[in-house]
C-alpha positions in Angstrom: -25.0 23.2 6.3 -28.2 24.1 8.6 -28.2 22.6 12.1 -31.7 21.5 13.3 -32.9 22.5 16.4 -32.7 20.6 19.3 -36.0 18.9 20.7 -36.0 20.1 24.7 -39.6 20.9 25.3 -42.3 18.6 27.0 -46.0 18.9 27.5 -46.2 21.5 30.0 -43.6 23.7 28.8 -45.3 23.6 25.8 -48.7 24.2 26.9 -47.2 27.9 29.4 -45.7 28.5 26.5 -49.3 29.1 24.6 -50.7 29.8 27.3 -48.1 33.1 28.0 -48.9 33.9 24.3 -52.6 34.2 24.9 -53.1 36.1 28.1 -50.4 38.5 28.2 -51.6 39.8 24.5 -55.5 39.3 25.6 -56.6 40.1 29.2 -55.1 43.6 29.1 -55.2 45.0 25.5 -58.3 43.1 23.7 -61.3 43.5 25.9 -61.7 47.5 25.9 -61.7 48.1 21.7 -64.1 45.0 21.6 -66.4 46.6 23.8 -66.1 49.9 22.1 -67.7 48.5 18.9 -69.8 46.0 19.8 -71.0 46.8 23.8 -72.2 44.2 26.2 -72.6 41.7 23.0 -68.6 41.5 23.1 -69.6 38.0 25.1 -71.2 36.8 22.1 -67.8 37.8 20.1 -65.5 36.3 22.1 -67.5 33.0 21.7 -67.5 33.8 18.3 -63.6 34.3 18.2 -63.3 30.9 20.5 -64.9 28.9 18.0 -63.0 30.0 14.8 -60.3 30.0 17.2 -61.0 26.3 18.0 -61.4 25.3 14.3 -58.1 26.6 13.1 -56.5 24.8 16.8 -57.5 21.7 15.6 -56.1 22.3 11.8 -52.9 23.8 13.3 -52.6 20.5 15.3 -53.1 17.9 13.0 -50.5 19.6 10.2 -48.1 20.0 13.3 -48.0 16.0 13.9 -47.2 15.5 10.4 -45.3 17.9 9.8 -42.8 18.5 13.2 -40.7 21.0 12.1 -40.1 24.5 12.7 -42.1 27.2 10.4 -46.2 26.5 11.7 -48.2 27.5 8.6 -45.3 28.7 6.5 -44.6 25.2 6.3 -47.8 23.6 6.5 -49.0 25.7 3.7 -45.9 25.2 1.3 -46.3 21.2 1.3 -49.8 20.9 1.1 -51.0 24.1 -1.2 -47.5 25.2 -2.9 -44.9 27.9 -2.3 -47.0 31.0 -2.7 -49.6 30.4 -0.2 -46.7 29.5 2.3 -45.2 32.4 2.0 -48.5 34.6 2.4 -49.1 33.1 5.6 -45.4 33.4 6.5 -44.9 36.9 5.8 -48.1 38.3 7.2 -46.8 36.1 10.4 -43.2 37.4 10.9 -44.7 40.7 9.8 -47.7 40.8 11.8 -46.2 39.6 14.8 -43.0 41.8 15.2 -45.8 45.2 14.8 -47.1 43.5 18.0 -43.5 42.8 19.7 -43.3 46.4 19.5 -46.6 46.7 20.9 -46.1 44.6 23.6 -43.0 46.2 24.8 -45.0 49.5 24.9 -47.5 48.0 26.6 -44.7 46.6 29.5 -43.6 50.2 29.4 -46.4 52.1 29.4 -47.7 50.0 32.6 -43.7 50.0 34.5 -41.5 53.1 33.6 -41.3 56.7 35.0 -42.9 59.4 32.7 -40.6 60.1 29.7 -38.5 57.0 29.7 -41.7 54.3 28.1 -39.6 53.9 24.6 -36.1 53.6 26.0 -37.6 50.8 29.0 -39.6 49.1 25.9 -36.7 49.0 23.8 -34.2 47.3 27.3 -37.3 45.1 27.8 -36.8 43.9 23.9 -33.1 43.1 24.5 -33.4 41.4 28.0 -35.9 38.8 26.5 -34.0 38.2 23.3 -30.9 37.2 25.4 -32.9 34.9 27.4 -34.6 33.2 24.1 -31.0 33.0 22.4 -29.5 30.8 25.4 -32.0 28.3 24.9 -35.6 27.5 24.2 -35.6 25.7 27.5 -34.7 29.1 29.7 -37.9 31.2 27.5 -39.9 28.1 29.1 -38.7 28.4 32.8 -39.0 32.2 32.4 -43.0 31.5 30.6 -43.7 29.7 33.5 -42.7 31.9 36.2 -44.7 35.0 34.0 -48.0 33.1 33.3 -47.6 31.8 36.8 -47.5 35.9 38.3 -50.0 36.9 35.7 -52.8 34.3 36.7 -52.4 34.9 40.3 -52.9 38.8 39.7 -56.0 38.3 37.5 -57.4 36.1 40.1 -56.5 39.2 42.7 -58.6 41.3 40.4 -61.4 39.3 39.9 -62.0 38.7 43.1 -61.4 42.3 44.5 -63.6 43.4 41.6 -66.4 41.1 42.7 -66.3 41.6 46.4 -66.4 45.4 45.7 -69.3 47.6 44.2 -71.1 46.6 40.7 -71.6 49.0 37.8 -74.6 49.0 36.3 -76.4 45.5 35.0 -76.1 43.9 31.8 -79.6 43.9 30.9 -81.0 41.2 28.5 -80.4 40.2 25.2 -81.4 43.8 23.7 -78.2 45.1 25.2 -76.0 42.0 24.3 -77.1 42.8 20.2 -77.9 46.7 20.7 -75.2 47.6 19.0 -75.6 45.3 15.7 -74.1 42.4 14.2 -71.6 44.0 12.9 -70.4 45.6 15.7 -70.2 42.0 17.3 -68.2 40.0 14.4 -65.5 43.2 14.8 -65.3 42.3 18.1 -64.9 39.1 17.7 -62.1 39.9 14.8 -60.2 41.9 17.6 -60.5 39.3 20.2 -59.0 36.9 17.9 -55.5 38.9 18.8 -56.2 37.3 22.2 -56.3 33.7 21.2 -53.5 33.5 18.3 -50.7 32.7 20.9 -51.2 29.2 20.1 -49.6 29.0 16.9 -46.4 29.8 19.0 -46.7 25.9 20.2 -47.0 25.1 16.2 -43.6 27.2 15.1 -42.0 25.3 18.1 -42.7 22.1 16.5 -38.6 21.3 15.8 -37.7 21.7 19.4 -40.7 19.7 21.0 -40.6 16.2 21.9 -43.0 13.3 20.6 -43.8 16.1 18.6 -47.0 13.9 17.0 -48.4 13.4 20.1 -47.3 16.7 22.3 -48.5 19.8 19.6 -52.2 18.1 19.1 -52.3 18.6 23.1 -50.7 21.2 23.2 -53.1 23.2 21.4 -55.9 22.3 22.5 -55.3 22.6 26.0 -53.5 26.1 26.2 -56.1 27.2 24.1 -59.4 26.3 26.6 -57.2 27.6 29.6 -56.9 31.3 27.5 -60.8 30.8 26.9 -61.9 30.1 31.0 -59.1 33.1 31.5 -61.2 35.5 29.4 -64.7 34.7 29.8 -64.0 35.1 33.7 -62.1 38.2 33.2 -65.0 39.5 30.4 -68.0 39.0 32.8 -66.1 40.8 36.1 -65.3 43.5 33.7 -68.6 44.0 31.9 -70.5 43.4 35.7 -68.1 46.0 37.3 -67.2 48.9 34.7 -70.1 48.2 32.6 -69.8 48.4 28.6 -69.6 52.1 28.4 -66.7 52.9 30.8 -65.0 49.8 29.6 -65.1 50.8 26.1 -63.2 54.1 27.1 -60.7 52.2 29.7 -57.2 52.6 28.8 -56.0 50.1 31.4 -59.5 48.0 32.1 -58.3 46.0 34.7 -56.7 48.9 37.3 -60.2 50.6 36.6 -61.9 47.3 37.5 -60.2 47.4 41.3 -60.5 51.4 41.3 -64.2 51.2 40.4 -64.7 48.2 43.2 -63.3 50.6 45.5 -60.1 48.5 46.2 -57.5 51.8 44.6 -55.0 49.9 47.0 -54.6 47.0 43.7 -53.8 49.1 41.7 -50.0 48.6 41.7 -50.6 45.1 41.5 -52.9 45.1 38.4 -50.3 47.2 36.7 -47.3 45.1 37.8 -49.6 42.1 36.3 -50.4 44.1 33.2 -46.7 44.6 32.1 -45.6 41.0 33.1 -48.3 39.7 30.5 -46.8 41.6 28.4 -43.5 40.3 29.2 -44.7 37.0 28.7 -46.3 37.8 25.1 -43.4 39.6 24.1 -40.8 36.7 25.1 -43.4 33.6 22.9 -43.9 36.5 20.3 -39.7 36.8 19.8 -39.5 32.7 20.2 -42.4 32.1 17.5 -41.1 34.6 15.0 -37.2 33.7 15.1 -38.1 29.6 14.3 -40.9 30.9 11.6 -38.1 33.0 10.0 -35.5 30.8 10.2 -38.0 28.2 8.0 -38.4 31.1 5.3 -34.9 31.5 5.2 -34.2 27.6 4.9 -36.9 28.3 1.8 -34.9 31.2 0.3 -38.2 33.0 1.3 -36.1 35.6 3.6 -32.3 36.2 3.8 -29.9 33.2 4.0 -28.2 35.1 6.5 -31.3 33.9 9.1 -30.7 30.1 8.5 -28.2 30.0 11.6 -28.4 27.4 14.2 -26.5 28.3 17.3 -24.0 25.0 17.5 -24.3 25.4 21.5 -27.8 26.6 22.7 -29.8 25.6 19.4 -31.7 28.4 18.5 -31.8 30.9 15.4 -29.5 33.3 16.7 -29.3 35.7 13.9 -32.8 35.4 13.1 -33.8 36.7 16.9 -30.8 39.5 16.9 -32.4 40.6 13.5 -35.5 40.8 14.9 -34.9 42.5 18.2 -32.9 45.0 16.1 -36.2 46.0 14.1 -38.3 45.7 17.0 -36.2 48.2 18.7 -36.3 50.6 16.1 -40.2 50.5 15.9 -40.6 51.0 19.5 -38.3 53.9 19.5 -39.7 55.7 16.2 -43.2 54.5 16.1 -46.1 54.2 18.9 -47.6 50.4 17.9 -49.7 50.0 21.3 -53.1 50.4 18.7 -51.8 47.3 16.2 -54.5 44.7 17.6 -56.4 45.0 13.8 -53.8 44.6 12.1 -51.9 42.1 13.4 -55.6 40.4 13.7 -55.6 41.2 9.7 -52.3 39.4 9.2 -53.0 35.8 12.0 -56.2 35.6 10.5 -54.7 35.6 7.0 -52.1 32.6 8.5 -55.1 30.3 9.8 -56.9 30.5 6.4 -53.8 29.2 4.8 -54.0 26.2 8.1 -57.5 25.8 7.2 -56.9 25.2 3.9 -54.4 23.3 4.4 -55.6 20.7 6.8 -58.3 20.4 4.5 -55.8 18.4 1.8 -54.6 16.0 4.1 -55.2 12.2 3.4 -57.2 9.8 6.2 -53.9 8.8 7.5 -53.1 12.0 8.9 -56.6 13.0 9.7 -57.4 14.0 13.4 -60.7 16.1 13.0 -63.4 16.4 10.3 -63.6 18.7 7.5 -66.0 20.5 8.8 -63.9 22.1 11.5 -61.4 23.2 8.7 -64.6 24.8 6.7 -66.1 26.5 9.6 -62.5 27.5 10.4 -61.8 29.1 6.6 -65.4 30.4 6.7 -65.0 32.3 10.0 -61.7 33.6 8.8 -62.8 35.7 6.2 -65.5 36.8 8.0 -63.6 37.8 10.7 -61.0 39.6 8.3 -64.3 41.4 6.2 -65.1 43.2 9.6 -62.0 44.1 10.9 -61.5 48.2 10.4 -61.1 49.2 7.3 -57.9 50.9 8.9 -56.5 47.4 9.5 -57.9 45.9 6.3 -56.0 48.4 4.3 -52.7 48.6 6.0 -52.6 44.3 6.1 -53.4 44.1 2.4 -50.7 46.7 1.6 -48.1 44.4 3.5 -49.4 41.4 1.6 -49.0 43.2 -1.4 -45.0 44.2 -0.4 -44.3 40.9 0.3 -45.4 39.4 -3.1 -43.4 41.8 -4.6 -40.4 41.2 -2.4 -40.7 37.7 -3.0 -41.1 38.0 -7.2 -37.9 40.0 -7.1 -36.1 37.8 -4.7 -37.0 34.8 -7.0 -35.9 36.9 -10.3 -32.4 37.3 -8.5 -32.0 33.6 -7.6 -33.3 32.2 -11.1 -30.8 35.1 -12.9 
C-alpha cells in the first residue's frame, strides 16, 4: 500500500519555496546567453517570458486546486487529456529537471571550491541537500528560507554597489532594444523562461500543502511577481553597468557587475551569493522531482520501486536517493552548466500540456479565462520554435526515448 504525503506546508513556505526555485536558477545563469542573442532587447524578452510565464501560472494554479496531489502536470495532464500527454509532460520534467540539478551543483561548485575539486564539491553538495529533503519537506522549507533570504540580501548588495559605481555605456533607444531582430529576442525570452519555471515546484508540492485549494492559486502567483521585480531590477543594473556586449560574454555577470563599478572588494560576496542560489535551486529542484516521480510511479509510468512513502518523515525516499544517485553520476562524468535550452525545451513542453489542460476544465473549477490558457499554449510553442536548434534536437530526442520506454513498459505490464 502507498502512504500519502503528509500536508506540513503553509503559505509562506510555499511561496520561498518558488521563490528559491526562480532566483537561484535565473539571476546568475539566464541573463548572460539572453543577452548574447538578442542584446539590449533581452528587456523586451524577459517581458515576453513573464507573460507566457504568467499564463501557464494561472493554468498551473487552477488545476492544482482541483487537483491537490503530488505530480503538477503529470497529473493534471493525465485526468484532463489522457495518459499519454501526462506522461510527456512528466518525463520531459523529471528529465529536464535532473540535467539542471546537475547544472546547478556545477554552478555551486564552479562559484565555492578550490581549482580541481568543482565535480567532487558538486557531487557532496548533491548528497547534503538530498539528506535534508529526505528528513522532511518542512526542513527543505526552513533551509529555502534561510537561502532565498542570503541570496536577496546579496543581490540587493550588488545592485546597489553596481549603481553607486561607474556606468557602462548607455542603452540607447529602441534601435538598440530590436537591433539584433525578433528573433534574437523570442530566444531570449525561450532562455529566460529557465528563470521563471521554479514555480511548478509549488504545483508538484501540492500533497504536502495545506488548504491546498486556496494556498497553490497564491502561491503561484505571488512567488512568481517576486522572481519578476527580482529580475527586471537585476536586468536593468546589469545592462546600465556592463552594457549588452560585455554581458553577453560574462561568465559570472554579477561579480563583473561590482568589478566593472569599481567595488572588486564584492566580489567574494557576489560569488558566495551565486552558489547559495544555486543551493537553493538545487534543493526545490531535488523536492519537485522526487514527488513528480513518485506520481509516475504510482501510474506505472516509472519503476514501482519509486512509490515509497517514508512512514516517519513522509517523503519519497527512494525516489530522491535514485535521483541523487544519477545526479551524481552526471556531475561527475558530464559538464551540464550549458543545459538552460534544453531543460527550457523540456518546462516549456510541461506548460503546454497545463495549458491544455486548464483549458478542459468545467465553470466550476474555473479561476481564469481561456484566453490566458491560449496565450499561454500559443507562447509555448513559440518559445520552444526559437530555442537553439541544439536544444530543440537533444529535447525531441528525449521525448522520443521516453515514448518508447513507456510503449515497452506498457507491453510488459499487459503481457
Amino acid at each position: 500500500m502507498t502512504h500519502p504525503l503528509a500536508r506540513r506546508l503553509g503559505l509562506v513556505d510555499a511561496v520561498v519555496i518558488g521563490v528559491g526555485s526562480m532566483v537561484g536558477a535565473g539571476v546568475f545563469a539566464s541573463f548572460a546567453p539572453a543577452s548574447a542573442v538578442a542584446g539590449a532587447g533581452l528587456l523586451i524578452g524577459l517581458a515576453i517570458a513573464a507573460l507566457v510565464a504568467f499564463c501557464n501560472a494561472t493554468s498551473s494554479a487552477q488545476l492544482a486546486a482541483q487537483y491537490p496531489t503530488s505530480g503538477g502536470t503529470y497529473v493534471y495532464g493525465r485526468e484532463r487529456l489522457g495518459e499519454w500527454p501526462g506522461f510527456v509532460a512528466g518525463w520531459s520534467f523529471v528529465i529536464g529537471k535532473t540535467a539542471s540539478s546537475a547544472a546547478m551543483a556545477l554552478v555551486f561548485a564552479a562559484y565555492v571550491a578550490p581549482a580541481g575539486y568543482t565535480k567532487v564539491v558538486a557531487a557532496l553538495a548533491v548528497v547534503a541537500l538530498t539528506a535534508v529533503n529526505y528528513f522532511g519537506i518542512t526542513r527543505t522549507a526552513l533551509l529555502t528560507k534561510i537561502l532565498v533570504a542570503a541570496v536577496l540580501t546579496v543581490l540587493v548588495v550588488g545592485v546597489v554597489v553596481g549603481l553607486t559605481g561607474s556606468s557602462g555605456p548607455p542603452v540607447g533607444g529602441l534601435a538598440e532594444f530590436t537591433e539584433k531582430g525578433w528573433y534574437g529576442i523570442l530566444q531570449s525570452a525561450g532562455l529566460l523562461f529557465f528563470a521563471f519555471a521554479g514555480y511548478a515546484r509549488i504545483a508538484t508540492l501540492g500533497e504536502e500543502v495545506t488548504r491546498p485549494e486556496r494556498t497553490i492559486p497564491r502561491a503561484i502567483v505571488s512567488a512568481l511577481g517576486i522572481a519578476l521585480v527580482v529580475y527586471t531590477v537585476v536586468a536593468l543594473t546589469l545592462l546600465s553597468v556592463l552594457g549588452p556586449d560585455l554581458l553577453a560574454s560574462s561568465t559570472a555577470p554579477l561579480v563583473d557587475l561590482v568589478v566593472a563599478s569599481g567595488h572588486s572588494w564584492a566580489s567574494p560576496v557576489m560569488r558566495v551569493g551565486a552558489g547559495l542560489a544555486a543551493l537553493g535551486a538545487l534543493l526545490a529542484l531535488i523536492a519537485g522531482i522526487g514527488r513528480t516521480s513518485l506520481a509516475m510511479a504510482r501510474h506505472d509510468d516509472l519503476p514501482s520501486y519509486l512509490t515509497a512513502v517514508h512512514p516517519r518523515y513522509s517523503v519519497p525516499h527512494r525516489a530522491e536517493i535514485t535521483l541523487a544517485a544519477i545526479v551524481c553520476i552526471l556531475v561527475l562524468l558530464v559538464d551540464l552548466r550549458n543545459a538552460i535550452g534544453f531543460s527550457s525545451f523540456g518546462v516549456l513542453l510541461y506548460y503546454l500540456v497545463a495549458n491544455l489542460s486548464a483549458r478542459t476544465q468545467g465553470p466550476e473549477n474555473r479561476r481564469y479565462p481561456k484566453v490566458l490558457q491560449i496565450i499561454g499554449s500559443i507562447g509555448c510553442v513559440v518559445l520552444i520554435a526559437t530555442l537553439p536548434a541544439s536544444s530543440i534536437v537533444v529535447g525531441t530526442v528525449v521525448v522520443v526515448l521516453g515514448v518508447l520506454y513507456r510503449l515497452v513498459r506498457v507491453r510488459q505490464l499487459f503481457t
